[in-house]
N, C-alpha and C positions, 0 to 999 in steps of 0.2 A: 504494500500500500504506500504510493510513494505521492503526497500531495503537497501542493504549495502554500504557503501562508500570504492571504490575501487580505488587505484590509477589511476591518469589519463594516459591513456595510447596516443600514437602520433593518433591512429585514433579517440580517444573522443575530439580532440581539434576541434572546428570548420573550415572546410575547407574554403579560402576566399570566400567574398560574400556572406556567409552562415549566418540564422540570426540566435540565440539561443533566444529559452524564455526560460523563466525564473520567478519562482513565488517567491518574498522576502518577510518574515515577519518581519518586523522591531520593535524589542521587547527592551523593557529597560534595562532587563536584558538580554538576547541573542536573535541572531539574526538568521534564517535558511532562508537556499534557495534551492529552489527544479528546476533542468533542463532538457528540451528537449532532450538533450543527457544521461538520465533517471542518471546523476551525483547529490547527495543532498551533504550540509554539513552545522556544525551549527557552530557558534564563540558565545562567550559571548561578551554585546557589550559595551566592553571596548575600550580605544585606548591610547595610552599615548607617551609621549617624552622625554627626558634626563631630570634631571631637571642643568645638570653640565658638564664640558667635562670629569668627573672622570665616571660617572657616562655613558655618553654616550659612553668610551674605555670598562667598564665593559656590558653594555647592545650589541653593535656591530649594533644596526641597529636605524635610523634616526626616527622609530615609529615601536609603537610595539602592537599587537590587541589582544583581548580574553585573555582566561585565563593565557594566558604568561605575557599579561600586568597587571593583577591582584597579580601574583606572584613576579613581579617584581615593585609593587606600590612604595618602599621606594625610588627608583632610579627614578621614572620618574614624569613628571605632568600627573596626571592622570585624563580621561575624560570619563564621563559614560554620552552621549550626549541627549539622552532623560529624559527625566524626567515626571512622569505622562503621559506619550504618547506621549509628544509633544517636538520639539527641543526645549533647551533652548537656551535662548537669551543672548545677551549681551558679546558675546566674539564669536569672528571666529572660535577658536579652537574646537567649537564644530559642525561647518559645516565641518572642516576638518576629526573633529573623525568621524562623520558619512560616508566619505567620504572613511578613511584609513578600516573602517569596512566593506560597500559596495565591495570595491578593495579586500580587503581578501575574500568574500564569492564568488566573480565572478571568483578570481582565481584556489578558491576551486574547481569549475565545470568545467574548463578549458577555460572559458570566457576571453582572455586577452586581452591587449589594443588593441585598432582596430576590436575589434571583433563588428557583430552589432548585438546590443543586443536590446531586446522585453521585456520591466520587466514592471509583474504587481503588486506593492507593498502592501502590506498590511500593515494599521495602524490603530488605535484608534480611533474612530468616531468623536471623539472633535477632534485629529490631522485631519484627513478629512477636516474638518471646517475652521480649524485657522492655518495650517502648511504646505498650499499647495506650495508657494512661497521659506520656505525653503527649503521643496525636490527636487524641481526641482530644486536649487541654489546646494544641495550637490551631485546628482544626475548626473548634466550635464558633457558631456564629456567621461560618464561611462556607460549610458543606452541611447542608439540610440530612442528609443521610448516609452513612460510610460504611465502606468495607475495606476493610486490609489483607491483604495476599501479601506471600512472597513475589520476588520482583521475576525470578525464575519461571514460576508460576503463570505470570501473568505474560511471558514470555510464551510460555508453550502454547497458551489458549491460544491467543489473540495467529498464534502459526499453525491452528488445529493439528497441534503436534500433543496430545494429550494421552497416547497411550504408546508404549516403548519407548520412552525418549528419554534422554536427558540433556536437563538445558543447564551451559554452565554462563552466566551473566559475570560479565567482567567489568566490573566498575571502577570507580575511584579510589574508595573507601573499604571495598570488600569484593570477592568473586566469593559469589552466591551457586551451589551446585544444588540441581533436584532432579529427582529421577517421577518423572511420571508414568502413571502405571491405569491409565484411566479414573481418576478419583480426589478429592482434594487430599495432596502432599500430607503426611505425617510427617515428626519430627525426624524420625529416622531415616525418610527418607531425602531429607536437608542437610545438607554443610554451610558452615559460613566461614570464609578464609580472612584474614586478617593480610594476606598478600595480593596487593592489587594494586592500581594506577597508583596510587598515594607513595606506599611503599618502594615502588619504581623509582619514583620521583627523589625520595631521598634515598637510596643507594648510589643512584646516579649525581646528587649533588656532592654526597661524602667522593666519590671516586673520582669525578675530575677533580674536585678541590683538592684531591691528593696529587693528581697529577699536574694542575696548572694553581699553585697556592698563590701566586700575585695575582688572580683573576679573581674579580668581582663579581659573586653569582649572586642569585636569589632562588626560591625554590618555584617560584614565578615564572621563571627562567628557563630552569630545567625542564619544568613542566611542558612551555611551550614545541621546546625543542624536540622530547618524546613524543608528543604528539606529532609533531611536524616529519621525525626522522626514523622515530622508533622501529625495530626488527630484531627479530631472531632465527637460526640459523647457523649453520657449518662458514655459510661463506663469513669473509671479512670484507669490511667498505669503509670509504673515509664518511666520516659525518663532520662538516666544516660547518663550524656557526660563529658568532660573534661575541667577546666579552670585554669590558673593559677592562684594561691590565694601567694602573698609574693614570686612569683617565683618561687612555685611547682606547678606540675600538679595535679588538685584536682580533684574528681568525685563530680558531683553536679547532685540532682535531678531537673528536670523542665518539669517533667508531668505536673503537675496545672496550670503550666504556659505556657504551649503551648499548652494546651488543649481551654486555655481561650483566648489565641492572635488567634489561626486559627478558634474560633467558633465566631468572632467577624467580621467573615467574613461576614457570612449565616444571618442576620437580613437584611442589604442593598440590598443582594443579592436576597432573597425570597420576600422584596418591590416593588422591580423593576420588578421582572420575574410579578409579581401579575398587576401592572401597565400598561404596555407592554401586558399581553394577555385582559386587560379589556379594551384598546383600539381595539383589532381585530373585524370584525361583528360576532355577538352575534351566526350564526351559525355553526362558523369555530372557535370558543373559547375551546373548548374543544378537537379537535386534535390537536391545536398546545398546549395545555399542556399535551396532551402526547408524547409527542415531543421533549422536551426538551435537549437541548445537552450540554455538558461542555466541554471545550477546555480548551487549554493554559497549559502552566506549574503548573499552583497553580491549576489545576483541580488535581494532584495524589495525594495531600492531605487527608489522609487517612479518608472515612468515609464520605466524602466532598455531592458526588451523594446524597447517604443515605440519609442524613440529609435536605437535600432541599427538595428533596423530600416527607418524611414526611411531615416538614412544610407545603409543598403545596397540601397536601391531603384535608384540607379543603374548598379549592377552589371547590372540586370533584377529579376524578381520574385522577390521573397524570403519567408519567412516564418520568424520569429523567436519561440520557446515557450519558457513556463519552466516547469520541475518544480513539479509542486506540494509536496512536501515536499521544501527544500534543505537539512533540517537532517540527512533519513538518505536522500537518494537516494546519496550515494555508498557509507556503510555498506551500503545494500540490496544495489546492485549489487556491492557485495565479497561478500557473501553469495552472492547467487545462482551468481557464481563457484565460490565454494568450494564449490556443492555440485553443481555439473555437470563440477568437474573430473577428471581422470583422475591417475592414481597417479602418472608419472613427470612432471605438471608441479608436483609439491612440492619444496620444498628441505625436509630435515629438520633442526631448530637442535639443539646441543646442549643436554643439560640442568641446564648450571651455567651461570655467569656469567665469561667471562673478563678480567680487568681488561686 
């Protein structure tokens, strides 16, 4: 399902009384939502606030989300509200950031306040477990009616991949592994990795910094450059990018070193896929490894499929795919949920905010 993001026009707004679903993947590093009104859009999921009044006369607005607020990090308090999948704890401001990022992705689709909204969110299997209380605290007010799946999950539906499969979703903050067997996922049949896009990011900032220490990095930085460069594989290649060294711009090579941060992915990852299909019954073990699916952003990692793949050829024959669009297969599949579901699998949120 590969659609464009058009402005909203007055008859994509919801007409009163009208309910929208709505599928959200709520990702550590960005966030998409796919709509009933066939409206998508993605924010990176930042949020932040002035950190000054000089500061808030220069930014113009009371909170600022996505890549605006990354751009504009020196001016504000800056909040990236998940962390490993899961909200963190220990300051309100980060119910709020999740709150100020929900609010931008609803307005995106044309969902605004008072609209009643059907959202079926998607998260991290450990978030599933242990962060159901925060959602529905950052949530309420804003989504009329919720359901939470894993992100995996919502992966398989929305690719009516729902029985022999397993989908392994590679994110920022977590790759998420679930074996579907026709049925909603039990806990067993979930993993959640703590090795993912994040993780990448800083292996690879500790190893050039080992190799180029007068250079100027940020994790900002590295980030981009994975995304831009990233691969794994046998072969070697240069990856030539740009850092300040004394306040020039230098060209530095960091093939070897992001050859070795993205293949440090594929050992946890080919453990688990191997763990996961040797719990399935022993007659259904072998289609769902050719089955295999990759999601998420840290799937377009060059070489990524390839390489697991191999790996898992000595299990027997395997076959390893990846989504074509990682940035809304999970939004989709929350969507398509929310519109084949039945009445009593909603929870209803209230309509105010309870601190």
């Amino acid at each position: 399902m590969n659609r464009t993001i058009r402005p909203v026009e007055p008859f994509d707004r919801p007409r009163p009384g009208d309910a929208v679903h709505v599928g959200i993947d709520l990702g550590t590093s960005q966030s998409s939502i796919s709509a009933s009104n066939d409206r998508r859009a993605v924010v990176a999921s930042f949020a932040g606030w002035p950190v000054d009044s000089i500061a808030a006369r220069l930014v113009g607005e009371a909170v600022v989300v996505g890549s605006e607020a990354l751009e504009k990090r020196s001016m504000l308090d800056l909040h990236r509200p998940l962390e490993q999948g899961v909200v963190k704890r220990g300051s309100a401001r980060e119910v709020e950031a999740i709150r100020a990022i929900v609010r931008r992705l609803l307005d995106e689709v044309g969902a605004e306040e008072g609209t009643t909204v059907r959202a079926v969110v998607g998260v991290p299997a450990e978030a599933l477990r242990i962060n159901r209380q925060e959602l529905r605290q950052a949530l309420a007010g804003m989504v009329t009616q919720l359901m939470i799946v894993s992100e995996p999950f919502a992966v398989g539906y929305g690719l009516e991949a729902l029985l022999h499969s397993l989908v392994v979703d590679l994110g920022a903050g977590t790759t998420d592994l679930c074996v579907l067997q026709g049925r909603f996922p039990s806990e067993r049949d979930q993993r959640t990795l703590t090795v993912a896009g994040d993780s990448i990011d800083r292996h690879l900032l500790d190893a050039v910094g080992a190799r180029y220490p007068e250079a100027s990095l940020s994790i900002h930085m590295v980030r981009r450059w994975k995304e831009e460069h990233g691969f794994v594989g046998d072969r070697s290649e240069a990856v030539i990018v740009e850092a300040p060294i004394d306040g020039r711009p230098t060209k530095l090579d960091i093939g070897r070193e992001m050859r070795a941060a993205c293949a440090a992915l594929v050992p946890p990852v080919v453990e688990t896929i191997v763990e996961l299909v040797s719990r399935v019954e022993p007659d259904f073990q072998s289609r769902v490894r050719q089955n295999v699916i990759l999601a998420g952003c840290t799937s377009r990692i060059r070489g990524l499929g390839e390489e697991i793949e191999r790996r898992l050829q000595e299990m027997g024959e395997t076959s390893v795919k990846q989504v074509t669009d990682p940035v809304y297969a999970g939004s989709d599949g929350g969507l398509a949920i929310a519109l084949d579901a039945a009445e009593s699998d909603w929870e209803r949120l209230p309509n105010v905010v309870h601190g």
